[in-house]
C-alpha positions as CSV (number, residue, x, y, z in Angstrom):
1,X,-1.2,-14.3,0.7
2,X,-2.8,-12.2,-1.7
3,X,-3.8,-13.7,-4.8
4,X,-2.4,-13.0,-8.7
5,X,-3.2,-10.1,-10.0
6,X,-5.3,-10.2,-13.1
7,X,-6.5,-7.9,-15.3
8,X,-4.4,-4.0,-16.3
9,X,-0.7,-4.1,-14.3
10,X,1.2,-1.5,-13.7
11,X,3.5,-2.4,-16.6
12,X,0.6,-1.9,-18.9
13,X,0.1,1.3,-20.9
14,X,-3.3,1.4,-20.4
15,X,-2.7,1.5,-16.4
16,X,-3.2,5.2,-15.9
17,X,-6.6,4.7,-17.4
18,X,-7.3,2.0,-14.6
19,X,-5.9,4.6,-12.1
20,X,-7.4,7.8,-13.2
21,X,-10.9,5.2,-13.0
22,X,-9.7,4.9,-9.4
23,X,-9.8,8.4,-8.7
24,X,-12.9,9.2,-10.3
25,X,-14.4,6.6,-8.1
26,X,-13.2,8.0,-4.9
27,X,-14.0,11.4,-6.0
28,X,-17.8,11.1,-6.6
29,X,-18.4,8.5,-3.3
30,X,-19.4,10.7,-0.6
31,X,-20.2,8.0,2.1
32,X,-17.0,8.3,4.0
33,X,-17.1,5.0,5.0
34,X,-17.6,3.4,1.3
35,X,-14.8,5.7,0.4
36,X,-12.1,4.4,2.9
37,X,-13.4,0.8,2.2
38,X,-13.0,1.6,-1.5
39,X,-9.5,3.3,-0.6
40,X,-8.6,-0.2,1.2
41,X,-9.9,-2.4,-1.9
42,X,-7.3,-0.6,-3.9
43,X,-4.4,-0.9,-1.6
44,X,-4.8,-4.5,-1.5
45,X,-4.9,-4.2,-5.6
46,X,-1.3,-2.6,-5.2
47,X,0.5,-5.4,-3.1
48,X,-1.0,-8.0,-5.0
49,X,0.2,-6.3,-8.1
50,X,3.3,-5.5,-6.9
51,X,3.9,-9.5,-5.8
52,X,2.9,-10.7,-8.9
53,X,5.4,-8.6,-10.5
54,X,7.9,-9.2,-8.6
55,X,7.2,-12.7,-8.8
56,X,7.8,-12.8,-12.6
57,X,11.0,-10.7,-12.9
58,X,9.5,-7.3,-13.4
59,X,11.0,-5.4,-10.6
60,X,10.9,-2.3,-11.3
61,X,7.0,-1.8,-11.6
62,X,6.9,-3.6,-8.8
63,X,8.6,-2.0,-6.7
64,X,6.8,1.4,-8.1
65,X,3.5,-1.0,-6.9
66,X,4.6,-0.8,-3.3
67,X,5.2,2.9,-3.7
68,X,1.6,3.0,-4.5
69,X,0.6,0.9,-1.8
70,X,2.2,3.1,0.7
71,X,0.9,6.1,-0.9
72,X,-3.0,4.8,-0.7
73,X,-2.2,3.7,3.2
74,X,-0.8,6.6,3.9
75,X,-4.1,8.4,3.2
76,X,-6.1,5.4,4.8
77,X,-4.4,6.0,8.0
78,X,-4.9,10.3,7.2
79,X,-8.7,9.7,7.1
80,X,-9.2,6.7,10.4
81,X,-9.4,9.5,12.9
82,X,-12.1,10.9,10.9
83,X,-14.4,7.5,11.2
84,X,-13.5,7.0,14.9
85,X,-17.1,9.0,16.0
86,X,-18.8,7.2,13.7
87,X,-21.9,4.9,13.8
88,X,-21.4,0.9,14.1
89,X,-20.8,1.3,10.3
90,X,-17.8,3.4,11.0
91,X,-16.9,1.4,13.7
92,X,-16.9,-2.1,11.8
93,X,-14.5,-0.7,9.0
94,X,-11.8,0.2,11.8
95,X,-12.3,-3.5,12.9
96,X,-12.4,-4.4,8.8
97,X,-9.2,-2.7,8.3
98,X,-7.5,-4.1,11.2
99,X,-8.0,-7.4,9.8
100,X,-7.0,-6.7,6.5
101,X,-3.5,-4.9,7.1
102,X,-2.9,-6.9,9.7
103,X,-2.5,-9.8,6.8
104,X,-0.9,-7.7,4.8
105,X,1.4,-6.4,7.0
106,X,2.6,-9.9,7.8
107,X,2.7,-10.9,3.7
108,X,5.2,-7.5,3.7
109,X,7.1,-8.2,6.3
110,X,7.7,-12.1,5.7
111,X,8.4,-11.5,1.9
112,X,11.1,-8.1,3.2
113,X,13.3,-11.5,5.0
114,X,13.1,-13.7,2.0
115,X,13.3,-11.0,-0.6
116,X,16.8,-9.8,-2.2
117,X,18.3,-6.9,-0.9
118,X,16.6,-4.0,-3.5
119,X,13.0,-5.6,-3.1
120,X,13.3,-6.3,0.6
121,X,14.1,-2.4,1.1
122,X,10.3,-2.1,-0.4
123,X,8.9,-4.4,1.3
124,X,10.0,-3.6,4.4
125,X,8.6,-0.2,3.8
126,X,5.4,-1.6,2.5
127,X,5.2,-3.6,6.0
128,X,5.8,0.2,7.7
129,X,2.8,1.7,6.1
130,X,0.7,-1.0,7.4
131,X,2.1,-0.5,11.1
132,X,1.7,2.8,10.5
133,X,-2.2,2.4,9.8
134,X,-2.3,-0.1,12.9
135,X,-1.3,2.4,14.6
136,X,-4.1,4.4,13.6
137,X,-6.5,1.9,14.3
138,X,-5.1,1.0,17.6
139,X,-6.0,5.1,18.8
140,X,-9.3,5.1,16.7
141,X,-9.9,2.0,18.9
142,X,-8.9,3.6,22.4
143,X,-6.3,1.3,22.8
144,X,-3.2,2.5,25.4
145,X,-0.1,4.3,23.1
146,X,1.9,1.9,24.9
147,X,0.6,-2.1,24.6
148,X,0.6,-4.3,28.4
149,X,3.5,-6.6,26.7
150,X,6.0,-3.6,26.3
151,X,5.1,-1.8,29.1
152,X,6.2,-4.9,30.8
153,X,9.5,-5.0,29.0
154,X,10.2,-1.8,29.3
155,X,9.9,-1.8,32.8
156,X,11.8,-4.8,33.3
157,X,14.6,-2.8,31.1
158,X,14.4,0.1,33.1
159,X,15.0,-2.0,36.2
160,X,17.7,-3.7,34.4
161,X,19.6,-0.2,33.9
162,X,19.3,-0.7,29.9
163,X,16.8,2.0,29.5
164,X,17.2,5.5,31.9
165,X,14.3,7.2,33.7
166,X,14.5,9.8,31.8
167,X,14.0,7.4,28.2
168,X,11.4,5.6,30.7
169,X,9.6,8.9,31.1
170,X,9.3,10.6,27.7
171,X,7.9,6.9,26.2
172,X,5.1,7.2,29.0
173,X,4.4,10.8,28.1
174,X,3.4,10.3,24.8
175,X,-0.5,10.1,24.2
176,X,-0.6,7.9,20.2
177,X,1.0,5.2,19.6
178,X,2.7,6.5,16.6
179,X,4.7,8.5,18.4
180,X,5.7,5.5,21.1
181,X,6.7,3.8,17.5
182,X,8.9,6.8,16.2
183,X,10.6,7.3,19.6
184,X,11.1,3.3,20.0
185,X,12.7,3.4,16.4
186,X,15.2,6.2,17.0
187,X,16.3,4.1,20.4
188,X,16.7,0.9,18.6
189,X,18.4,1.9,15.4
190,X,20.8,4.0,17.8
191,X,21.0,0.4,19.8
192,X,19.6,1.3,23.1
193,X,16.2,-0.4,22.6
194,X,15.4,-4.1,21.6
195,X,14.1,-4.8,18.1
196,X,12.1,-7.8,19.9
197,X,10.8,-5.6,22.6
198,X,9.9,-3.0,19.8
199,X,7.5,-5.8,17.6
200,X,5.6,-5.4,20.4
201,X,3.6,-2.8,18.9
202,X,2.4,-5.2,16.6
203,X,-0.7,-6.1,18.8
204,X,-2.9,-6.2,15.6
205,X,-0.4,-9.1,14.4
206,X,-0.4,-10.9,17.3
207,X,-3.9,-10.8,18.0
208,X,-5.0,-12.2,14.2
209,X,-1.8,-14.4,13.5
210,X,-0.4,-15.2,16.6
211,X,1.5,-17.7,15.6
212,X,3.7,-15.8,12.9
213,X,3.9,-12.7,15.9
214,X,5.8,-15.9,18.2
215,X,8.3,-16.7,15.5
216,X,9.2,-13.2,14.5
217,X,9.7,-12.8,18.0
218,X,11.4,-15.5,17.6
219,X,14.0,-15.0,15.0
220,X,14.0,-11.1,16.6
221,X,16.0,-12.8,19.7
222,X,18.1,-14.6,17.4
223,X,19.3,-11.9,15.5
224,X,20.5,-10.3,19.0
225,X,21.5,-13.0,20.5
226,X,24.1,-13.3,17.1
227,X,24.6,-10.0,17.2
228,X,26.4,-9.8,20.7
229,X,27.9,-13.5,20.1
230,X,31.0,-11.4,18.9
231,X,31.3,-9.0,21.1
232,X,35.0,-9.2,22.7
233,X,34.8,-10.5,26.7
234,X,33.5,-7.7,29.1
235,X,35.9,-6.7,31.7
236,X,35.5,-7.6,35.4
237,X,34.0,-4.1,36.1
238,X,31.5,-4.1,33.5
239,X,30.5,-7.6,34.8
240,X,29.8,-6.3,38.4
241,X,28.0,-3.6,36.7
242,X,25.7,-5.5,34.8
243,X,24.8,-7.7,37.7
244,X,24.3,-4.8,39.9
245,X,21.7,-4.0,37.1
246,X,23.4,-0.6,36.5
247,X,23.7,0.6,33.0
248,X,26.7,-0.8,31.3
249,X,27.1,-2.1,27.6
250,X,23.9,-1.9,25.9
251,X,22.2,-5.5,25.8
252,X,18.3,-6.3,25.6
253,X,17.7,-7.9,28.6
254,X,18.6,-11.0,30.5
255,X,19.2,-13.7,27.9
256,X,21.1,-11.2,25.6
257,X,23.2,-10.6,28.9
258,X,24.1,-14.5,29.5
259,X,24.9,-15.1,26.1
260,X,27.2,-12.3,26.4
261,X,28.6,-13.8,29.1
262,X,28.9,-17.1,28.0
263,X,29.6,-16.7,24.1
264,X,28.6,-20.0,22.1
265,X,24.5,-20.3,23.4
266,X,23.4,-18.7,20.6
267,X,20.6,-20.6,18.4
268,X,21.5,-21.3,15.0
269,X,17.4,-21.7,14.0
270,X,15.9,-18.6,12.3
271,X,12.2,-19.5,10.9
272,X,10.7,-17.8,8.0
273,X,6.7,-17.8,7.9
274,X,5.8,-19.0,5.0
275,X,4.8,-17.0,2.3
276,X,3.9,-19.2,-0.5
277,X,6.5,-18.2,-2.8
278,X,10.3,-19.3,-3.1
């Protein structure tokens, strides 16, 4: 967790001073390494700011923190491409950043579950900006647009009939893994694609905490698994379908498909990482 912010917060009148400072200091470094680190440094300043005020009932900057924060990663993940020729130097900040909003991108995401409704919206889009930057670093790196583990699950959906061909296909033809992330998005919000299967991208996450990754996992198969616990019986036909493997109902994958099957086998345990606040 970060720590407390100190000094000038954004709730300050003199915090356009600190932030015009900021500027000026990213304006006059010319060693495009030493800028991006100094572009990092202030991100992290944001999302500790932001917590803290949060923390202590001041919302509302808050939450215009985070705006901040997504703003300054927004331009970190802008200038990664840049650094990716770069000397050992270059190549030790990618790793650098990795680290760091890899961290921060679990802090946002574990504080956007415990978080009431208004400041989880920000968080959740703070923990977006840092999966975007991942991203980044994940290409700047050389890594595959589409990690082993969801290649896997997406194959094993394909064969299951949740996923077509086609969907199959057009994930495989895309060359960054941002764009894997914005086409996974559109299928899950839409309901055709796992939100477990889709954390997958997180293979900065999993590779620095991988102990948080395996209970959002976790708590990601839960939340499915609740969300079909509902669902009314399927008919006899969709039945044969489904174990024909051909595409019926939307479900992710083989556990979702038992449950839905045999209503009741849900898990009632759904862990929250802890955060260090209440």
């Amino acid at each position: 967790m970060p720590p407390a912010a100190t000094g000038i917060l954004p709730d300050s009148p003199f915090y356009n001073f600190e932030r015009i400072v900021e500027n000026a200091q990213l304006t006059f470094t010319f060693d495009p390494v030493a800028k991006e680190q100094a572009r990092l440094g202030f991100a992290g300043e944001r999302l500790a700011e932001a917590k803290t005020l949060i923390e202590s009932g001041k919302t509302e900057s808050g939450v215009s923190a985070l705006a901040d924060y997504r703003e300054t990663m927004a331009d970190v993940a802008a200038h990664l491409s840049g650094l990716a020729a770069g000397g050992p130097a270059a190549q030790e900040f990618i790793n650098k950043v990795e680290e760091t909003v890899a961290a921060q991108a679990v802090v946002a995401t574990s504080l956007s579950l415990t978080s009431p409704p208004q400041q989880a919206e920000s968080w959740t889009k703070a923990a977006n900006a840092g999966a975007e930057v991942l991203d980044r670093v994940a290409e700047a790196k050389g890594e595959p647009a589409i990690p082993e583990d969801l290649s896997t699950g997406i194959q094993t959906l394909k064969g299951q009939g949740l996923i077509s061909e086609e969907e199959s296909n057009k994930l495989y033809s895309f060359k960054s893994r941002s764009q894997v992330r914005d086409e996974l998005e559109k299928l899950s919000s839409s309901g055709t694609f796992p939100i477990s299967e889709l954390a997958k991208m997180d293979t900065a996450v999993g590779r620095y905490y991988p102990e948080v990754y395996g209970q959002y996992q976790d708590n990601l198969q839960v939340v499915e698994l609740r969300a079909y616990q509902g669902l009314p019986q399927p008919s006899a036909e969709t039945v044969k379908e489904m174990a024909a493997g051909r595409p019926g109902p939307v479900l992710p994958g083989s556990s979702v498909r038992q449950s839905y099957l045999q209503p009741g086998a849900v898990p009632n345990s759904f862990t929250y990482p802890d955060t260090g606040s209440n």
